[in-house]
C-alpha positions as CSV (number, residue, x, y, z in Angstrom):
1,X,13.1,3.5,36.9
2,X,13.4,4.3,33.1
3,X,10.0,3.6,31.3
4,X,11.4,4.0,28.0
5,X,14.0,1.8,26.1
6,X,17.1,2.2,24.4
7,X,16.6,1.5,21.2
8,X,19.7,0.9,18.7
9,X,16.9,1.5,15.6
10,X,16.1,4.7,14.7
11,X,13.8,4.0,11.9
12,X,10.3,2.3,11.9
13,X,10.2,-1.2,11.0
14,X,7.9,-2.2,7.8
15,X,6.0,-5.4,8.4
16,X,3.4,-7.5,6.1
17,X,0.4,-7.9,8.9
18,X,-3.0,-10.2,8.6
19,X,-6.5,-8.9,9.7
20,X,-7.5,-10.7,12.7
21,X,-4.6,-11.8,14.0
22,X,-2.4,-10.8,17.0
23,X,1.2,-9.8,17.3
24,X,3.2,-8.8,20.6
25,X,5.5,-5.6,19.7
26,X,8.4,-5.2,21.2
27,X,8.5,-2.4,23.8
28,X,12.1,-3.4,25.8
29,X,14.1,-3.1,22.4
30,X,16.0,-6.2,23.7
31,X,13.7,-8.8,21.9
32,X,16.5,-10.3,18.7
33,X,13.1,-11.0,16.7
34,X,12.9,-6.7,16.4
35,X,10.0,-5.8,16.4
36,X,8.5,-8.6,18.0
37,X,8.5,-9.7,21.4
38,X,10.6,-13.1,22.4
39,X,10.1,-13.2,26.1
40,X,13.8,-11.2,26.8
41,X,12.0,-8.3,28.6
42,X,11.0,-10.6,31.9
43,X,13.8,-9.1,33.5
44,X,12.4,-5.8,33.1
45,X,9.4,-3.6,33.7
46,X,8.6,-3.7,30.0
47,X,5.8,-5.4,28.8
48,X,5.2,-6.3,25.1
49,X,1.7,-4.3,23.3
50,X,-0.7,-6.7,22.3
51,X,-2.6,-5.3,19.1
52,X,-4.7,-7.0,16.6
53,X,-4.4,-6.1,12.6
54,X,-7.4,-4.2,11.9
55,X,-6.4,-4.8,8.0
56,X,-3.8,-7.0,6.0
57,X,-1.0,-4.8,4.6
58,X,1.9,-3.2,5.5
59,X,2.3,-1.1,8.9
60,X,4.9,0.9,9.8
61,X,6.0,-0.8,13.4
62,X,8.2,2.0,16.0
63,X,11.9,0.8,16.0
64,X,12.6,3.7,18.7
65,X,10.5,3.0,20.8
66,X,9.5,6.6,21.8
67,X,6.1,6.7,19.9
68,X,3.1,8.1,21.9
69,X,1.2,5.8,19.3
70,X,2.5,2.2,20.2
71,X,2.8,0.3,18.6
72,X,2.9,2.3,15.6
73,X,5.4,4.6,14.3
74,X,4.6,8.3,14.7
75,X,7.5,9.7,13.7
76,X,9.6,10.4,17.1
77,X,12.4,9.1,16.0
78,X,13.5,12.2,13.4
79,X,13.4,14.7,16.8
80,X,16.1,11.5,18.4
């Protein structure tokens, strides 16, 4: 089995977040609501990561889907 996706988006995604609330990331890459979960994973082992904004603001969300930092962009994708 393949734990990582194949991700068309080789960039990270840049997304306005709230403190306190919580947001399913997309780890499958086959979600159309990039980089949010929408439920098309269920016929996979992927599973979306839960996380909670710690801040409001911008974060910088992995579009690749290799980070070792889900599910925040590390920078993997420029060695892709």
């Amino acid at each position: 089995m393949n734990n990582k996706s194949s991700s068309k988006c080789l960039e990270p995604y840049s997304v306005k977040v709230e403190k306190g609330k919580k947001y399913a990331w997309c780890s499958c890459s086959l979600s159309a609501k990039q980089p949010f979960c929408d439920g098309a994973h269920s016929s996979t082992e992927f599973k979306p990561i839960i996380f909670i904004a710690d801040t409001s603001g911008i974060v910088y969300l992995c579009g690749c889907k290799y980070t070792k930092k889900p599910p925040y962009c590390d920078g993997s994708h420029s060695s892709l």
